[in-house]
DRENKOLSE-170276 format. One record per residue (C-alpha): residue in three letters; x, y, z. Coordinates in steps of 0.2 Angstrom, whole numbers, plus 2048, in hexadecimal, padded with zeros to 3 digits. Layout:
<nodes>
ALAXYZ;...
</nodes>
This chain:
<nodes>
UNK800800800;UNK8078107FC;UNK80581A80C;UNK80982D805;UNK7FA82E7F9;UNK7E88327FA;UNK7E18287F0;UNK7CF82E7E6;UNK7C18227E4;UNK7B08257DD;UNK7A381B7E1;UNK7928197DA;UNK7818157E3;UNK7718147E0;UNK7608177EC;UNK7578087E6;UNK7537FB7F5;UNK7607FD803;UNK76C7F27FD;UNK7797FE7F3;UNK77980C802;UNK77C7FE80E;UNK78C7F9803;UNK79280C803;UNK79280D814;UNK7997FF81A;UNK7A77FF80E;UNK7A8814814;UNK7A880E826;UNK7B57FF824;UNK7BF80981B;UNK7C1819829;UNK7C380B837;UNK7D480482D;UNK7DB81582A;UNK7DB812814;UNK7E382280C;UNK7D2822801;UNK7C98327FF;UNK7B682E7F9;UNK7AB8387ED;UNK79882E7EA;UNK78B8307DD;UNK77A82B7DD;UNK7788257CA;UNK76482A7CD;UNK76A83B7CE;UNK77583B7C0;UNK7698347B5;UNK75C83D7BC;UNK75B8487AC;UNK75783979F;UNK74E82E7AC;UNK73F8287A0;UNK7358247B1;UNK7358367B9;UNK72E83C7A5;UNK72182F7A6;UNK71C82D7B8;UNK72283D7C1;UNK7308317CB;UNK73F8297C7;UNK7438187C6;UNK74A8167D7;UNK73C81E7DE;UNK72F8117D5;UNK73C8027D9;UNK7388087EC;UNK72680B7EA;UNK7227F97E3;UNK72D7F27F3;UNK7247FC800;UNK7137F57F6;UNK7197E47F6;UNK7177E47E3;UNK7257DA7E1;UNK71D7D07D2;UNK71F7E07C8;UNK7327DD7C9;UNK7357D57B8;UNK72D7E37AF;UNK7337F07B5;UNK7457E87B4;UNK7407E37A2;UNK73E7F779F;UNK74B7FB7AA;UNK7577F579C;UNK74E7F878F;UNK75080A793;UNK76180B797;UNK769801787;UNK75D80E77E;UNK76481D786;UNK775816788;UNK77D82277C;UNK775832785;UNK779829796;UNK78C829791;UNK78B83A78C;UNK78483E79C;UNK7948337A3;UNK7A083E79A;UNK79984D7A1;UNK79B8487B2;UNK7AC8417B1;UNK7B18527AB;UNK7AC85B7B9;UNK7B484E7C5;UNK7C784F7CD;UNK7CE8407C3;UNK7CB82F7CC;UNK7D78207D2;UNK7C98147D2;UNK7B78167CE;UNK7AA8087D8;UNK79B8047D4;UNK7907FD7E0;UNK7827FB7D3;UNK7797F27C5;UNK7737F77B3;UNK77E8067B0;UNK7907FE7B2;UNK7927FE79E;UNK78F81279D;UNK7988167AC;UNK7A780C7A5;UNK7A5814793;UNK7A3825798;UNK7B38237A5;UNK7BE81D798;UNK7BC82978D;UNK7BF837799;UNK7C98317A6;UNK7D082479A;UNK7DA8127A4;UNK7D18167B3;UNK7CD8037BE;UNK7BD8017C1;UNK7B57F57CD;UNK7A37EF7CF;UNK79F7E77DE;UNK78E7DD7DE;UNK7827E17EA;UNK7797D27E7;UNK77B7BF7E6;UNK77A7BA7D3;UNK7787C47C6;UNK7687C67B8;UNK7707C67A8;UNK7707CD79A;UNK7777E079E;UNK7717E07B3;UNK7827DC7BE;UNK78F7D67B0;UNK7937DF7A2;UNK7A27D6796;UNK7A67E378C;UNK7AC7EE79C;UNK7BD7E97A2;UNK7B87EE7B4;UNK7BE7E37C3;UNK7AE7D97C9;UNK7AD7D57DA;UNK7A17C67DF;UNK79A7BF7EF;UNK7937B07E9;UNK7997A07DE;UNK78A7A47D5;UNK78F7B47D1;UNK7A17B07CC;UNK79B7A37C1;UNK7927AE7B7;UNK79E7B97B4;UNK7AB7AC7AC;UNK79B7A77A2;UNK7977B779B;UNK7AB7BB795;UNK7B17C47A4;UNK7C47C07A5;UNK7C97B77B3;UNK7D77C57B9;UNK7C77CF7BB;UNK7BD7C47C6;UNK7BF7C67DA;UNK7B37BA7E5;UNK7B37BF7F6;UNK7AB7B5805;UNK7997BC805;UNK7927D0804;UNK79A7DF80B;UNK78F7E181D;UNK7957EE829;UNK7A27EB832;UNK7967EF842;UNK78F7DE83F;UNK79F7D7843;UNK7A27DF856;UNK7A07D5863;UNK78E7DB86E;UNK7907E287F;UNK7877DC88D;UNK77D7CA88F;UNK7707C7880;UNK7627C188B;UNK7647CE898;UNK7617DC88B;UNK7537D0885;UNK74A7D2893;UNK74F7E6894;UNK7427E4885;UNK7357DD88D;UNK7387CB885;UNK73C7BA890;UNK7507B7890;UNK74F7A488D;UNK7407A4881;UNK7457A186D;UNK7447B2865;UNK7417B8851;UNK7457C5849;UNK73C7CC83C;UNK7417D7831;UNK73E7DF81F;UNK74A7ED81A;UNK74A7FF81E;UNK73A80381B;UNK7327F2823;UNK7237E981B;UNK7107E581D;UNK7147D381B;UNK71D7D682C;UNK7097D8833;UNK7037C8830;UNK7137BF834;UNK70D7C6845;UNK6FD7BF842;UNK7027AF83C;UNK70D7AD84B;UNK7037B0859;UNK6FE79E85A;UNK70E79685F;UNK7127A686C;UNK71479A877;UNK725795871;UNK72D7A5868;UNK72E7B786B;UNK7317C385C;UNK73B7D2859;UNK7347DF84C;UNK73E7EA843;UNK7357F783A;UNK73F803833;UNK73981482D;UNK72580D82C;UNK71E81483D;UNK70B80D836;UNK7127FC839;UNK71C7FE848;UNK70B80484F;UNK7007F9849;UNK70A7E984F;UNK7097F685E;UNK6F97F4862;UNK6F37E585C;UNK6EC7DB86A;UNK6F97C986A;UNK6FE7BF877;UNK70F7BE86E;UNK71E7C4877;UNK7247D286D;UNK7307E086B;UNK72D7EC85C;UNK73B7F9855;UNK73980684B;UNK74880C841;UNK75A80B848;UNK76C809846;UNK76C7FC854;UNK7697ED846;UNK7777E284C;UNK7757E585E;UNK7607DD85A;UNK7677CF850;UNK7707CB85F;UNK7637C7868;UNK75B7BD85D;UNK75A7A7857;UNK7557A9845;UNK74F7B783A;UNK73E7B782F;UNK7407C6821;UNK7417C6810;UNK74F7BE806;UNK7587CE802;UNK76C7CC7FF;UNK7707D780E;UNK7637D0819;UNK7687BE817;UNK77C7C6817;UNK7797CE82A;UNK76F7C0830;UNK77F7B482C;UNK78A7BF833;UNK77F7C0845;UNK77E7AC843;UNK76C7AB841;UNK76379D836;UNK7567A782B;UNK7437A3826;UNK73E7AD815;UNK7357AD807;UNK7367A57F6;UNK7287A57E7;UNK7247AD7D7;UNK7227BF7DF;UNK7347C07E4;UNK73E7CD7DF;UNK74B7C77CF;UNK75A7CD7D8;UNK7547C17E8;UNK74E7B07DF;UNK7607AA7DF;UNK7617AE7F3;UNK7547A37F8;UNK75D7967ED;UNK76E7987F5;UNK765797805;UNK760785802;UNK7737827FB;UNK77A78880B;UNK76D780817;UNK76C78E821;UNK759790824;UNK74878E81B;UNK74079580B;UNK72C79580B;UNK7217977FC;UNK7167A5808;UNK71A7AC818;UNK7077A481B;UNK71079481F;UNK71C79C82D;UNK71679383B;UNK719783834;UNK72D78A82D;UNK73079083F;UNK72977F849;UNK73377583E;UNK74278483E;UNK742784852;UNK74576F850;UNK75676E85E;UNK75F765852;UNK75976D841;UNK75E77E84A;UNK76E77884F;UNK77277283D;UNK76E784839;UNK77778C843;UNK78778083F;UNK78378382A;UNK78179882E;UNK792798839;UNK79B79082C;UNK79779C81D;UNK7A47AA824;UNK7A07B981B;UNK7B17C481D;UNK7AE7CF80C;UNK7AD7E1816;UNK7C07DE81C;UNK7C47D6809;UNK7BF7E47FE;UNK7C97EF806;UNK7DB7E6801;UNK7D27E17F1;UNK7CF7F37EC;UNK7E07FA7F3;UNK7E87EB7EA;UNK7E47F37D7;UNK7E48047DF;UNK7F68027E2;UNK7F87F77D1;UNK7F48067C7;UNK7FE8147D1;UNK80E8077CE;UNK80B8087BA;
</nodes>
């Protein structure tokens, strides 16, 4: 490592699902806590492309903003159409969309390494980089656990560095063309490196700080930042077997459903959360998680040792069918057809020795990617500042 220089990276991000932020900042937090001489400039690609975004022309909102709105909705089986548009779009505009590139690269200091942290759009970013800023490395880093081809995660005619978390992934990548001296696989997703500090103080104490019983089996439930209805009548559906598990909800930032699990009259022991910072200390506390099977959820839930309960059918989100898959591969849990078979999944979950195989399966996957990145993107870093 060359310890004199400051070097400039540019990352790319993108404010659909929580995902890609999540990825920013833990990679922005791992890399203040070992000291790298890395100065970091970001760029929502929903903001750069604001000014050609066909879905703010037809619909008065950008494509992000849609992508969110059919999550909060659960209108997940929407997904494949709008992902069919999504690339229809921006291989149609992809001359205007490098254009627009070049006119950003212009106005920024020359980078050392540009990241991208995001789908669809890796072809114009590198096209528009190279012509401006021309041998500048770039580096996507996948977000998710397999990519949709054509034109989503991989793109072949790039010669960006790809970084996978997944066999799956890698695998593609060497079948669509990539080079191998392209291809990195690293041991899972980048999580925050918070995830990975020990708690402080006695996880059945602070459960019963919460109001819950310290030797009972405890759930958490969780669905992203925003949380879900489905959350609701997983209460609901739960309340018949309250007699051997107490549930933790996360809401996030939906107050209407904090409140309404709230109130709702239950004989479940319960503690319900609205949005906070404090994920890893409540997946402490916790058995087994029940969520949806979204790449970081699974990716945190591993890390904290918990055995996961999710969902799998045809409303699944493209980007998420895989995860279910690998699930199942990994033995680490159970994937449902609908969460209305939840009592069922957790009985058979909560088994002593099916949970012990789980917990055995989820403590050997060892996800260490947020402390491999860092030497992976240093290592071409310093690659190029030798040439």
């Amino acid at each position: 490592m060359t310890d004199d220089k400051i070097f400039s990276l540019h990352i790319f991000t993108l404010n659909a699902g929580g995902g890609h932020y999540a990825t920013l900042k833990a990679l922005s937090a791992i890399a203040i806590q070992q000291k790298r001489p890395w100065e970091i400039t970001v760029t929502d690609i929903g903001e750069l492309s604001e000014p050609i975004d066909p879905y703010k022309k037809l619909f008065g909102s950008d494509g992000n903003e849609l992508y969110n709105e059919m999550i909060g909705a659960d209108w997940t089986w929407l997904h494949p159409i709008m992902m069919f548009f999504d690339k229809f779009f921006i291989r149609l505009l992809h001359p205007i969309g490098v254009k627009l590139g070049e006119q950003h690269w212009q106005k920024q200091p020359p980078p050392d390494l540009v990241i991208s942290l995001i789908p669809l759009y890796n072809l114009p970013i590198w096209e528009s980089l190279q012509r401006v800023k021309p041998h500048t490395p770039m580096v996507t880093i996948m977000t998710d656990f397999a990519d949709i081809p054509p034109h989503f995660w991989v793109e072949p005619k790039t010669q960006s560095h790809l970084i996978c978390g997944t066999d799956r992934a890698t695998n593609q990548a060497r079948s669509l063309g990539i080079s191998e001296e392209y291809i990195v696989q690293t041991s899972g997703m980048i999580v925050h490196p918070r995830f990975y500090q020990p708690i402080s103080g006695d996880r059945f104490v602070e459960r019963q700080r919460l109001g819950l019983e310290k030797n009972r089996l405890t759930g958490i439930v969780l669905f992203g930042a925003k949380g879900s209805a489905t959350m609701l009548d997983i209460a609901k559906y739960l309340d018949c077997i309250s007699d051997k598990i107490q549930l933790i909800f996360l809401c996030g930032s939906n107050q209407k459903l904090a409140q309404a699990l709230q109130k709702r009259p239950t004989k479940l022991r319960q503690y319900v959360q609205g949005f906070t910072d404090e994920v890893p200390y409540f997946l402490s506390l916790a058995d087994f998680f029940i969520g949806k099977p979204g790449p970081m959820s699974i990716s945190e839930a591993m890390v904290m040792n918990l055995p996961v309960i999710v969902e799998g059918n045809s409303s699944t989100l493209m980007t998420e069918k895989y995860n279910a898959q690998w699930i199942l591969e990994k033995q680490v849990g159970m994937v449902i057809n609908s969460f209305r078979n939840i009592v069922p999944a957790v009985e058979e979950l909560l088994q002593p020795e099916n949970l012990l195989r789980y917990q055995a399966n989820v403590a050997a996957i060892k996800n260490q990617a947020v402390f491999e990145v860092p030497d992976i993107l240093q290592g071409i870093l310093d690659r190029k500042s030798s040439v």
